[in-house]
C-alpha positions in Angstrom: 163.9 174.9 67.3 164.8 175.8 70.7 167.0 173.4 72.6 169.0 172.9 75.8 171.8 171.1 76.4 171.5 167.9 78.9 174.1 165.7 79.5 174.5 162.1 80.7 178.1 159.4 80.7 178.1 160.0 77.5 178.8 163.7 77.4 176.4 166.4 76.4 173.6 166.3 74.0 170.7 168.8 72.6 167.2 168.2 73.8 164.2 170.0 72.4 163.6 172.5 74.7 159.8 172.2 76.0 160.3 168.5 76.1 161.2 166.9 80.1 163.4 164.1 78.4 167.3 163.7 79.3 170.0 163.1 77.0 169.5 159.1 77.2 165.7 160.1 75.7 167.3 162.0 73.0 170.5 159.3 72.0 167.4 156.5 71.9 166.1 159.0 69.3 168.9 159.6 67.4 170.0 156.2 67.3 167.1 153.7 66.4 165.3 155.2 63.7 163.6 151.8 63.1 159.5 151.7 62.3 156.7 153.5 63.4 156.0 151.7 66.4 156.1 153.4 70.3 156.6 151.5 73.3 152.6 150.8 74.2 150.9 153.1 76.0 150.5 150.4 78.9 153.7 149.6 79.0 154.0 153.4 80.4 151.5 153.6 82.3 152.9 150.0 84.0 156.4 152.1 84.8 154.2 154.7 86.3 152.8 152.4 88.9 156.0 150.9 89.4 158.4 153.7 89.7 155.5 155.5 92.1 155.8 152.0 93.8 159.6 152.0 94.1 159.8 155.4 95.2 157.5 154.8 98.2 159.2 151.4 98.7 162.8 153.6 99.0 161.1 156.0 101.2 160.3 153.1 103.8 164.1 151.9 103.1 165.7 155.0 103.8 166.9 155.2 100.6 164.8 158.4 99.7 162.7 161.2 101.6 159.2 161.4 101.7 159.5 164.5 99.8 161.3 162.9 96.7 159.3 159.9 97.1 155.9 162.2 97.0 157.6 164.4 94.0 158.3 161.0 92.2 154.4 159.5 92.9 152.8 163.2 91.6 154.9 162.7 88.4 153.3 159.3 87.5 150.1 159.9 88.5 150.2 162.8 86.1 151.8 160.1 83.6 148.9 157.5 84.3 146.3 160.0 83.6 147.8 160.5 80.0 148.9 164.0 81.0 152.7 163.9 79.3 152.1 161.2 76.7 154.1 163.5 74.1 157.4 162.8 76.0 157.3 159.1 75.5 158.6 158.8 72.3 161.1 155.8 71.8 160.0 152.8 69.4 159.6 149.7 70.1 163.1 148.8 68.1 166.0 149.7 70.6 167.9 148.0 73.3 166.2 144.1 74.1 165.9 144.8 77.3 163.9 147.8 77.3 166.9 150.0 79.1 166.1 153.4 76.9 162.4 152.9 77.6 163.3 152.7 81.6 165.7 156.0 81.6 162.6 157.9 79.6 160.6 157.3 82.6 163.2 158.3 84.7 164.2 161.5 83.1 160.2 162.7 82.7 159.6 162.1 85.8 162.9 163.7 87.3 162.4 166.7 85.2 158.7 167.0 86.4 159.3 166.8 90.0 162.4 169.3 89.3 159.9 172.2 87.5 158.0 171.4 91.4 160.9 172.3 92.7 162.5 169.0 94.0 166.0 168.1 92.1 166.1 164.5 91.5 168.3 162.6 89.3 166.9 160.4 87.2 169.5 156.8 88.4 170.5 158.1 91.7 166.5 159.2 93.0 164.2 158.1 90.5 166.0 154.6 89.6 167.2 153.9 93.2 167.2 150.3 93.8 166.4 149.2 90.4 167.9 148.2 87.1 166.0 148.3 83.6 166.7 144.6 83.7 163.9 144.2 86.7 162.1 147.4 85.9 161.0 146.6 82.2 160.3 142.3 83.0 158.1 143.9 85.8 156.6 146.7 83.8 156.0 144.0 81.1 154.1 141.4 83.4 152.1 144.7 85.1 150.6 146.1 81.6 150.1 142.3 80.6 147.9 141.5 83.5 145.9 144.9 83.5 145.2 144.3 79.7 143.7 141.1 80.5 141.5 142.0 83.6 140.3 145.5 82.3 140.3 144.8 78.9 140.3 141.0 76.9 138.0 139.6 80.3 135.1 142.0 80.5 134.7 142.0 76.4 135.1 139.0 76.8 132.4 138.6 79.1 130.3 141.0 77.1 130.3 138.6 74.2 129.4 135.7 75.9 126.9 137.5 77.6 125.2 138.2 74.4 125.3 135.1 72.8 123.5 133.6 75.8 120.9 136.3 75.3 120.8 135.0 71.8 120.4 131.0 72.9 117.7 132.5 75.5 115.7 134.1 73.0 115.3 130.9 70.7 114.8 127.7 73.1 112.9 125.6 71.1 114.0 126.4 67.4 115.6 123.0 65.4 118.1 123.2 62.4 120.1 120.4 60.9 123.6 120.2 62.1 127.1 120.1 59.6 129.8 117.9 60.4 132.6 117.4 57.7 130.5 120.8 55.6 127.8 117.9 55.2 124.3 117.2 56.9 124.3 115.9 60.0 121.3 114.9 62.7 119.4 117.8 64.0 120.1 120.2 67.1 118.6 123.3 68.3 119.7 126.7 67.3 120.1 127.4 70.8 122.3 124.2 71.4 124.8 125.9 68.7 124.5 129.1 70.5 125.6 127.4 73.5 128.9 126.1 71.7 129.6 129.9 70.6 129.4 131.2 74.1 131.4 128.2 76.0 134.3 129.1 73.0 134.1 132.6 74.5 133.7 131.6 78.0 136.7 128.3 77.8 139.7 131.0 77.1 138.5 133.0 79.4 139.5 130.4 82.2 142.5 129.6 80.5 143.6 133.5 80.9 142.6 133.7 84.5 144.4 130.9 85.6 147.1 132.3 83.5 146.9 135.6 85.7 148.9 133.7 88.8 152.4 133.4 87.0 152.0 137.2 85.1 151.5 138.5 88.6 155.0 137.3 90.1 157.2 140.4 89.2 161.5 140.6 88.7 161.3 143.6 90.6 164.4 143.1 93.3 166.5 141.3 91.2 168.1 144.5 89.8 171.3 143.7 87.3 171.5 140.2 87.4 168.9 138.4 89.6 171.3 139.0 93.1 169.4 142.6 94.2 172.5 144.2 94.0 171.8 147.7 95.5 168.4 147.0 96.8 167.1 146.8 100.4 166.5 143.6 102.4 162.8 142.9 101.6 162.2 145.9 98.9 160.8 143.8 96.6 157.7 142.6 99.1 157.7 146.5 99.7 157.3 147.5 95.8 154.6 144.3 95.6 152.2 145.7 98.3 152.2 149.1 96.9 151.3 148.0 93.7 148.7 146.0 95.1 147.3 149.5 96.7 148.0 151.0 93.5 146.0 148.4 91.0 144.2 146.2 93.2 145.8 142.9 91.6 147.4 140.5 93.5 151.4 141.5 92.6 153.8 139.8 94.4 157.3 138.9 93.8 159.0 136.3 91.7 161.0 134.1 94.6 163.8 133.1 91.8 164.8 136.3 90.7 167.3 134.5 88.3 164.0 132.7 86.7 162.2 136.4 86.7 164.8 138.2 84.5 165.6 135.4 82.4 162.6 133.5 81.3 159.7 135.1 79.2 157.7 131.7 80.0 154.5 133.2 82.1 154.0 135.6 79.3 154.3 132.5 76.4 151.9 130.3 79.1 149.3 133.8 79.0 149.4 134.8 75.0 148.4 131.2 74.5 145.0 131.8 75.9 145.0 134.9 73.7 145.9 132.7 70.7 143.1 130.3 71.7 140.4 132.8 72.2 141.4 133.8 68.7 141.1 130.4 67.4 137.9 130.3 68.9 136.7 133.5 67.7 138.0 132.8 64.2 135.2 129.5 64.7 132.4 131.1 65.5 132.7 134.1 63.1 133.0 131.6 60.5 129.7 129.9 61.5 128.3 133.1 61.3 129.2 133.9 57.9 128.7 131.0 56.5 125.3 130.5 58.2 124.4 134.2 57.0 125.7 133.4 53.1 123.5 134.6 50.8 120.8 136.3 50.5 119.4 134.1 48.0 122.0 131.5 46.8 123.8 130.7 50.0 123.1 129.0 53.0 120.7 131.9 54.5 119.8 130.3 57.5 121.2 133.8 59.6 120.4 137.2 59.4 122.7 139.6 60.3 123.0 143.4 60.3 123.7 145.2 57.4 125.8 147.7 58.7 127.3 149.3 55.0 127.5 149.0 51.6 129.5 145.9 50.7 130.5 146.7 46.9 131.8 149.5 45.0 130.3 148.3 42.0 127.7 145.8 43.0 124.6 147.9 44.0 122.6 146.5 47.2 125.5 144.1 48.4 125.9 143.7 51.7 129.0 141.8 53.8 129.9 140.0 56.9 132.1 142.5 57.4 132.6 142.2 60.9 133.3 138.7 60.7 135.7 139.8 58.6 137.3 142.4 61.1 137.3 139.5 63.7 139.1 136.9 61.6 141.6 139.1 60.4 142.3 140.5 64.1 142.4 136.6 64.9 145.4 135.8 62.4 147.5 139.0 63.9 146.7 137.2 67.4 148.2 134.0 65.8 151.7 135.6 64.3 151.9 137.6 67.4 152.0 134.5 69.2 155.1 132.9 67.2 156.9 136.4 67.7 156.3 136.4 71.7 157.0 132.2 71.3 160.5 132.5 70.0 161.3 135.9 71.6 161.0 133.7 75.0 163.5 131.4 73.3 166.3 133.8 73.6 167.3 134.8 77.0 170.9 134.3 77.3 172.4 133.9 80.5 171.0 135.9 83.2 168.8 138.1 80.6 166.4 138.1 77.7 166.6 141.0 75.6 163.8 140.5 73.4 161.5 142.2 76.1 160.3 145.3 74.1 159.2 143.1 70.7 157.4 140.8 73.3 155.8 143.4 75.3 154.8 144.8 71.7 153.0 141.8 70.2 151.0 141.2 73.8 149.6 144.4 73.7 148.8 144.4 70.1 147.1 141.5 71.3 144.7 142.7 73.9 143.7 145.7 72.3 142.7 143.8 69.0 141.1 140.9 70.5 139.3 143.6 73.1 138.4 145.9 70.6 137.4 143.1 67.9 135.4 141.1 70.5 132.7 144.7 71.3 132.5 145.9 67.8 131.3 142.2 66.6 129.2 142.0 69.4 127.9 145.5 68.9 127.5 145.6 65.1 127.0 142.0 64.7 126.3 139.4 67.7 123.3 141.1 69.3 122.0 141.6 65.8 121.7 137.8 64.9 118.2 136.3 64.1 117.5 133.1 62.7 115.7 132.5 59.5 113.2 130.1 60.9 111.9 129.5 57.5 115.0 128.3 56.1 116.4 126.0 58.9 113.1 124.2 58.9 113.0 124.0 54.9 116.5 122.3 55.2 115.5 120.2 58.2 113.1 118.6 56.3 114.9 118.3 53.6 118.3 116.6 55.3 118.4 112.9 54.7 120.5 112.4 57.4 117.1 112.3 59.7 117.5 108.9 58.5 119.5 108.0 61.1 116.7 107.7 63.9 115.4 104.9 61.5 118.3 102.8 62.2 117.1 100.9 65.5 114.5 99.9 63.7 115.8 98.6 60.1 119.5 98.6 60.9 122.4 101.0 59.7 122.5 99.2 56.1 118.8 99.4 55.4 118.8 103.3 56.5 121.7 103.8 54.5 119.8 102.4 51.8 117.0 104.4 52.2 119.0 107.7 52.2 121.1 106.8 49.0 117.7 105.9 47.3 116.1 109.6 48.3 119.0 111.0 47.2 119.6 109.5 43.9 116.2 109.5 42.9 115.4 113.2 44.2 112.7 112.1 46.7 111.9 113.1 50.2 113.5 110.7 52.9 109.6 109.8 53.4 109.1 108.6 50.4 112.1 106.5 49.9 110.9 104.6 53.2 107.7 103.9 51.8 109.1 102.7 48.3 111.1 99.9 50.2 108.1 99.1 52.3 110.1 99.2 55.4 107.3 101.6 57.2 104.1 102.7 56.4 103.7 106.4 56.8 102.4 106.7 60.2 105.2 104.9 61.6 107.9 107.0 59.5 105.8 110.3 61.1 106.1 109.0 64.9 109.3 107.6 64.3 111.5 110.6 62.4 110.7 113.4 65.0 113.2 116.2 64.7 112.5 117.0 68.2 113.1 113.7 69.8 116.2 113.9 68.2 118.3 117.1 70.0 
């Protein structure tokens, strides 16, 4: 392998030659050989905005010339577009507060801009004004905001929107409702519907308003919260650029001490993760449970049958995808204890649990993103009712008794219902047998759509 020799405080180190790392890249390496798992992609492409931010930020300060600060932004746009993804190798496993992850970024980009022919160093130029204790709490609340308006909200919205499409398409259809897992009074199919869709639509609120405290960045605070080595007013100046730069509403954290130290806005936002995966573990449970069967379950869904569900039973056929979602819904739920008691730790004027936290978010968004269009794809807009069935078990629930009770009184229906169901009769005929109604009244009276 070839290799060149860069050097940092340290002393001197050997770098894979074709790579544009520095020798802090290559020590990260060396040193934490721990998992599998990268720093997010996001999380890189967040530093990109921000460093292209801080660059043009500095250039307005003084601090750097319009031609480093240009060299700098043509380096991470180059980075955003997934161009050098290769040299961003460092797990998530290393220093809590993300400081190899921010000197990767730095390096790239100064070796980029250097092959252009501008000579930057990656503290002195590319760093200027920062510290990885602002950089990577700012990087972390930019990536965690951008997952949630490009990604978790609009499949999100996706969802819902086909599950009103679902209630739309069946207005008038009646099943028996469940509470406790046994028959309840009636509602229509498109009532239920309506519950799936408001358990999509509810987190979604809960994330938006969660948006407002993940867009206050630490960026300005620098080592310790004070802005050591940063202009008057640079971090307003790094805010508006990034609002160019991603169209959301950044802005900075006025308590830089609270910025650096406290993990709470990202806690405040994974909890709406967590309860849109509650609420997705709900419905996909309905689903499957509804869709049990085909012949000795409760059948009263069809779904697609999308693969083969058995290696040995021939013609079986899964919820699989209500599988996929429920199991992407626990790994939503441990993910929020890790970011929970990762928050827990900042010490003093830093937490240093930011890379673990920034890790499980992610993990996060992408799953409950990616779980949310593939059951809606292969699944959700798939759904129809089994007409046949819901009405068979509609007729058959005694609990239709319960309209009867204005006019014979709870312990009378409950009579009635006890007597159908220990002597195997219709609700109908149990009536009769007691000579509380004569049919005609039972018919006008017990009117499953009067009911819902």
């Amino acid at each position: 392998m070839n290799i060149r020799m860069e050097h940092d405080t340290m002393g001197e180190i050997a770098v894979p030659a074709e790579r544009h790392w520095g020798a802090q890249t290559q020590r990260s390496l060396e040193n934490f050989r721990i998992g599998t798992q990268r720093q997010p992609k996001e999380i890189i492409t967040a530093f990109a905005c921000l460093k292209e931010a801080c660059a043009r930020a500095n250039a307005q300060s003084g601090k750097l010339t319009e031609e480093q600060a240009a060299a700098i932004a043509a380096a991470c746009e180059e980075i955003r577009a997934g161009k050098w993804d290769g040299e961003f190798p460092l797990v998530v496993w290393q220093t809590g507060s993300g400081t190899q992850t921010n000197m990767n970024v730095n390096e790239v980009i100064a070796h980029l801009a250097g092959e252009r022919g501008v000579a930057l160093h990656p503290n002195d130029h590319v760093n200027a004004s920062q510290s990885s204790n602002d950089t990577y709490p700012s990087a972390l609340h930019i990536a965690a905001a951008l997952a949630v308006t490009e990604q978790v909200l609009p499949a999100a919205e996706r969802l819902a929107a086909a599950f009103r499409n679902l209630e739309e398409a069946y207005p008038d259809l009646i099943r028996i409702g469940r509470t406790h897992l046994q028959d309840a009074t009636p509602l229509k199919f498109a009532q239920e519907v309506s519950g799936w869709r408001e358990l999509v639509e509810a987190p979604c609120r809960m994330l938006r308003t969660s948006l407002e405290e993940l867009g206050r960045l630490a960026i300005g605070g620098t080592a310790v919260g004070t802005g050591l080595n940063a202009p008057g007013g640079y971090d307003e100046l790094v805010c508006g650029q990034l609002r160019q730069l991603t169209g959301f509403p950044f802005r900075p954290d006025e308590n830089k001490f609270h910025a650096l130290t406290s993990k709470d806005a990202l806690v405040f936002a994974h909890g709406a993760l967590k309860a849109l995966a509650a609420n997705l573990m709900k419905i996909a449970n309905d689903i499957r449970w509804e869709a049990s069967g085909p012949r000795c379950g409760m059948g009263e869904l069809h779904i697609p049958e999308n693969e083969p569900g058995s290696s040995i039973m021939p013609g079986k056929v899964n919820p699989t995808q209500c599988e996929a979602v429920t199991m992407a819904a626990v790994q939503v739920m441990g993910n929020d204890a890790a970011i929970g008691f990762a928050a827990s730790q900042g010490n003093f004027q830093l937490n240093v649990f930011l890379p673990v936290s920034a890790y499980n978010f992610l993990l996060s968004t992408n799953l409950l993103s990616d779980a949310m269009d593939s059951f809606r794809a292969h699944c959700v807009e798939g759904i129809t009712p089994n007409a046949e069935k819901m009405e068979e078990n509609l007729n058959n629930s005694l609990m239709l008794v319960t309209c009867l009770t204005p006019k014979t009184g709870y312990e009378q229906a409950a009579a009635c219902a006890k007597k159908a169901l220990r002597d195997g009769t219709t609700l109908k005929e149990a009536v009769l047998a007691m000579g509380l109604m004569t049919a005609e009244e039972f018919d006008e009276t017990v009117r499953p759509e009067k009911m819902v």
